[in-house]
DRENRO-771551 format. One line per 10 residues: number of its first residue (from 1); their letters; for each residue x, y, z negated of C-alpha. Coordinates in Angstrom, 2 decimals, decimal comma, padded with zeros to 5 digits. Layout:
% residues N
NUM = A = X/Y/Z | ...
***
This chain:
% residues 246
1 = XXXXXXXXXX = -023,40/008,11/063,67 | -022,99/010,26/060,32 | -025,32/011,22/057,45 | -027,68/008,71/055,54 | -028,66/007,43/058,98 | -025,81/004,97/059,20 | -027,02/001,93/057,70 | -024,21/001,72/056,21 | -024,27/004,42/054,02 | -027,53/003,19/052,45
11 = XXXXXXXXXX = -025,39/001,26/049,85 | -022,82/002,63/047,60 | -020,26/-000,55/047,34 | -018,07/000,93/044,26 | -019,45/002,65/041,49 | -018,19/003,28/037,78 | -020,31/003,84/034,52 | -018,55/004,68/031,08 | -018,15/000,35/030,40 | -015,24/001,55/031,87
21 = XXXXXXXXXX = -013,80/004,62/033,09 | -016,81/006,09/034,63 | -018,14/009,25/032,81 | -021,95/008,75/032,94 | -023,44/005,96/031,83 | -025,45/003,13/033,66 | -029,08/005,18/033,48 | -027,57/008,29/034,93 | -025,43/006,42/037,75 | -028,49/004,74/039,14
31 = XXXXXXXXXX = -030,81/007,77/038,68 | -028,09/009,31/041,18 | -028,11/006,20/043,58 | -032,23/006,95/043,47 | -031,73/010,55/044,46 | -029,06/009,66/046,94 | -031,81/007,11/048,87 | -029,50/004,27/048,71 | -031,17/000,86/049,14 | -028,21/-000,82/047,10
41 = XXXXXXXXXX = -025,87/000,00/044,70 | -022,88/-002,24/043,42 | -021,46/-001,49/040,07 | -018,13/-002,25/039,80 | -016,66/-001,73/036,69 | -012,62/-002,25/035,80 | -012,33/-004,89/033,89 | -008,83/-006,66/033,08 | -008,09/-010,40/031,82 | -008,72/-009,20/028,11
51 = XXXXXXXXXX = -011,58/-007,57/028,92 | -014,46/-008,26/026,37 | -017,37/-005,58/027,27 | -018,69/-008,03/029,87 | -021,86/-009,22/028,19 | -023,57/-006,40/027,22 | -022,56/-004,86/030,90 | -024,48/-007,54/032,47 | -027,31/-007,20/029,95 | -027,55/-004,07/030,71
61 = XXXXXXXXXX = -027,49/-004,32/034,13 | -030,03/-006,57/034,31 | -032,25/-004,92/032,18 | -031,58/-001,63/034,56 | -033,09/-003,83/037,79 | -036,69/-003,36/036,09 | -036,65/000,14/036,24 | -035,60/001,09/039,87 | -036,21/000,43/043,26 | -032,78/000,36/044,25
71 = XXXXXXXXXX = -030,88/-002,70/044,26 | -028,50/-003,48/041,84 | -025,65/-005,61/042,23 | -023,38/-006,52/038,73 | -020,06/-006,37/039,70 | -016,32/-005,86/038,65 | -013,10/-003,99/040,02 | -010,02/-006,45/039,77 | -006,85/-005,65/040,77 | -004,45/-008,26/042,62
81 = XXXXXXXXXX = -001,56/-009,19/040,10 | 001,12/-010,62/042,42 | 001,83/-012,25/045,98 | -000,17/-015,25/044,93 | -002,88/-013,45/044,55 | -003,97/-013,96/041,44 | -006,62/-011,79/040,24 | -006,92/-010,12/036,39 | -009,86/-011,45/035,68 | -011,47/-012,58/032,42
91 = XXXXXXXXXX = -012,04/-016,08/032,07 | -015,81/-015,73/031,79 | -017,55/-013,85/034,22 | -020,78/-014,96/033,79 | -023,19/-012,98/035,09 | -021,09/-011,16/037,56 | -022,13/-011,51/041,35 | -019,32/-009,19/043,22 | -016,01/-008,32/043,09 | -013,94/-005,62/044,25
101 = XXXXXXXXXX = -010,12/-006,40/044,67 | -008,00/-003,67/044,35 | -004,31/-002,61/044,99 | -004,18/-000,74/041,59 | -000,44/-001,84/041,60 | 001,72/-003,34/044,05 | 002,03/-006,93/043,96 | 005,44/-008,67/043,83 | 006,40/-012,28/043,62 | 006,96/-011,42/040,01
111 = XXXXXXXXXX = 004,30/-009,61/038,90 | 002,23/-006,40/039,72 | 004,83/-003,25/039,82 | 004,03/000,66/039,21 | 004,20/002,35/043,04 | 007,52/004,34/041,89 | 009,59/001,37/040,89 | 008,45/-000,11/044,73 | 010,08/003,77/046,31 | 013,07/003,31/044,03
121 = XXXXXXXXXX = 013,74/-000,58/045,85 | 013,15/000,91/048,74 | 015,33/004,18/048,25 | 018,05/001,86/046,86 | 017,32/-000,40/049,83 | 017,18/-003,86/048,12 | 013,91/-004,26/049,99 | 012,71/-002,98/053,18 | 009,47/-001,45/054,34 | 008,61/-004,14/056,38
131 = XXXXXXXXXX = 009,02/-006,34/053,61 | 007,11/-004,28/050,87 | 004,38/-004,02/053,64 | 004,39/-008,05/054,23 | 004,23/-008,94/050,96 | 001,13/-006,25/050,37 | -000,70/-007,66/052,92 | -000,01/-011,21/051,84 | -000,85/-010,74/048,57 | -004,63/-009,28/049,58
141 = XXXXXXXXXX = -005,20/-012,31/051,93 | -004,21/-014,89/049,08 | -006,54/-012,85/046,60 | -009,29/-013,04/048,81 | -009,08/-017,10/048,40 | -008,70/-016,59/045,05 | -012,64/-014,99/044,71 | -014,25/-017,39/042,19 | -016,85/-019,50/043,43 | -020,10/-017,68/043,95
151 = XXXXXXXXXX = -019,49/-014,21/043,95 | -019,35/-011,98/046,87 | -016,22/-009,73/047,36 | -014,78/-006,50/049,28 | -011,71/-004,82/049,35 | -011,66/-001,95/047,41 | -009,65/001,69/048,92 | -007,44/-001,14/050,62 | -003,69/000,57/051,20 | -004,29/003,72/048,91
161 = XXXXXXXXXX = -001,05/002,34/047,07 | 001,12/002,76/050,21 | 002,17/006,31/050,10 | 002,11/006,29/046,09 | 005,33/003,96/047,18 | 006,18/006,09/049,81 | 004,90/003,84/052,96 | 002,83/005,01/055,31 | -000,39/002,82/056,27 | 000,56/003,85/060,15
171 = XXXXXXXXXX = 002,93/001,56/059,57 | 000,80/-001,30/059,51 | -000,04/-003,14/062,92 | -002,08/-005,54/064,21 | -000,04/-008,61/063,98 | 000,87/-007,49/060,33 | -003,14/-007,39/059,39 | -003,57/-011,13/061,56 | -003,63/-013,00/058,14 | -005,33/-010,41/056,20
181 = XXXXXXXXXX = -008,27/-010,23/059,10 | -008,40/-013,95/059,19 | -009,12/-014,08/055,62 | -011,36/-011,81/055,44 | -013,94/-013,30/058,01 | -013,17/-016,92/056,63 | -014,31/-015,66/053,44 | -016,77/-013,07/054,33 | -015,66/-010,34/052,48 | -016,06/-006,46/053,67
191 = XXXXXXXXXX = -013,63/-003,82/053,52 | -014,81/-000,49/052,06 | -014,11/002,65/053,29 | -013,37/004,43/050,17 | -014,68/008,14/050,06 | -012,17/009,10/046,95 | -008,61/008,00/048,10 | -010,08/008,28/052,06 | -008,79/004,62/052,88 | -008,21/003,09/055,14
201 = XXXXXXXXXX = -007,64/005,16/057,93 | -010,01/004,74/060,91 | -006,94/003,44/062,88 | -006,30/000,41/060,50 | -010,43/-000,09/060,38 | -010,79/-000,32/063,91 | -007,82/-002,93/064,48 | -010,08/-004,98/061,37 | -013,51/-004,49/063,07 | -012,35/-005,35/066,41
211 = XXXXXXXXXX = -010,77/-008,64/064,70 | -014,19/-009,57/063,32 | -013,90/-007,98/060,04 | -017,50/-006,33/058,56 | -017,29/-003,07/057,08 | -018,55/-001,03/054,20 | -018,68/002,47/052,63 | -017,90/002,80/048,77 | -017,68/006,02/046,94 | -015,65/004,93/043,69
221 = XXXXXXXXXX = -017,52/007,30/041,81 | -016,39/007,86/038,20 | -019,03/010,17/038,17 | -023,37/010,33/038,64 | -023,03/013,46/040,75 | -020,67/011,28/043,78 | -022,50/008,13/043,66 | -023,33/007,90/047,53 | -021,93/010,72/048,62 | -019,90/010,23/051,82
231 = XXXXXXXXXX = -018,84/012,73/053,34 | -015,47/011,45/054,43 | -016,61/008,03/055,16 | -019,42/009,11/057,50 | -016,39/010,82/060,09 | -014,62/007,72/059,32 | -016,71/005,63/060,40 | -017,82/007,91/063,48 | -014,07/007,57/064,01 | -013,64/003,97/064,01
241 = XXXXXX = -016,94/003,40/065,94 | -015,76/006,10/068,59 | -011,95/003,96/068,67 | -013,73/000,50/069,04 | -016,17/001,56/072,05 | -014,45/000,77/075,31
***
């Protein structure tokens, strides 16, 4: 199926407003959800552990539910900050109902590193692709424990960081996403396809559907004028439909 016929393209699962980096604010984002016919729309803003713009985003938030018939979910984009998976996160997140975990960086055992310095450990060969991959996909499945009590969570444009480090995500196999799968239905948290790094492939979101694993379609729009548009994810998803029909 493709178009606004899929159910799930009726709800936009990462969006940005100008709380953070988005360039439209909150009225004109879910104006464009309205005009897109989305049923739901998840705000997800970036926030970081010193982030302090939190209450008056969830004021305004909730104040926004009042005026449309779309449904609005409060949430924030995290990234994952190492192979424990700890999450930079504020310490108070009242008011906040989802959030998205993201692969901004890549997360070590020391800390989350830029992409770049990952190629140049690989180049140099003090760690191997197996291993970089591993510890990515570790470091997602601990994160996903790591959701604070509450709140519902997806993975947001899971493996875009791979080929910033020079990986490929054909690289990844089932056995490799066993833990990552496993998590995810324990915890019951989606993975989006993302219509703005076009990720992940329909390959890897077949092998996490057929394991159980619910999908979703997020535009990461840091602008009104792509909030549910999904072009992209609507052959992606025809893709991985098409790959898990025997």
């Amino acid at each position: 199926m493709s178009g606004r016929t899929h159910p799930l393209l009726r709800t936009d699962l990462h969006t940005h407003t100008d709380f953070s980096d988005g360039r439209d604010p909150l009225d004109q984002v879910v104006a464009a959800a309205e005009k897109a016919g989305l049923h739901t729309l998840v705000l997800t803003d970036h926030v970081r552990a010193d982030t302090t713009y939190l209450p008056r985003y969830v004021t305004a938030v909730r104040d926004a539910r009042a005026t449309t018939p779309v449904r609005l979910v409060c949430g924030v984009e995290a990234k994952i900050r190492d192979t424990e998976g700890r999450i930079d996160l504020p310490d108070d997140i009242t008011g906040i109902d989802h959030i998205a975990l993201a692969d901004h960086r890549f997360p070590l055992p020391d800390g989350p590193a830029h992409p770049e310095a990952v190629r140049d450990r690989l180049d140099a060969g003090t760690m191997s692709r197996t291993e970089a991959l591993a510890l990515l996909v570790r470091a997602t499945a601990r994160a996903i424990g790591r959701i604070p009590a509450g709140r519902t969570a997806h993975l947001a444009h899971l493996f875009s960081v791979l080929p910033k480090a020079g990986l490929d995500e054909a690289e990844v196999d089932a056995p490799l996403l066993a833990p990552l799968a496993r998590a995810c239905r324990d915890h019951g948290v989606t993975v989006e396809l993302n219509e703005k790094w076009q990720c992940p492939a329909p390959r890897t979101a077949a092998l996490l559907s057929g394991a159980g694993v619910r999908l979703a379609a997020g535009s990461d729009a840091h602008r009104a004028d792509a909030v549910g548009v999904f072009p992209w994810v609507a052959r992606a998803l025809a893709e991985t439909e098409a790959r898990c029909t025997p």
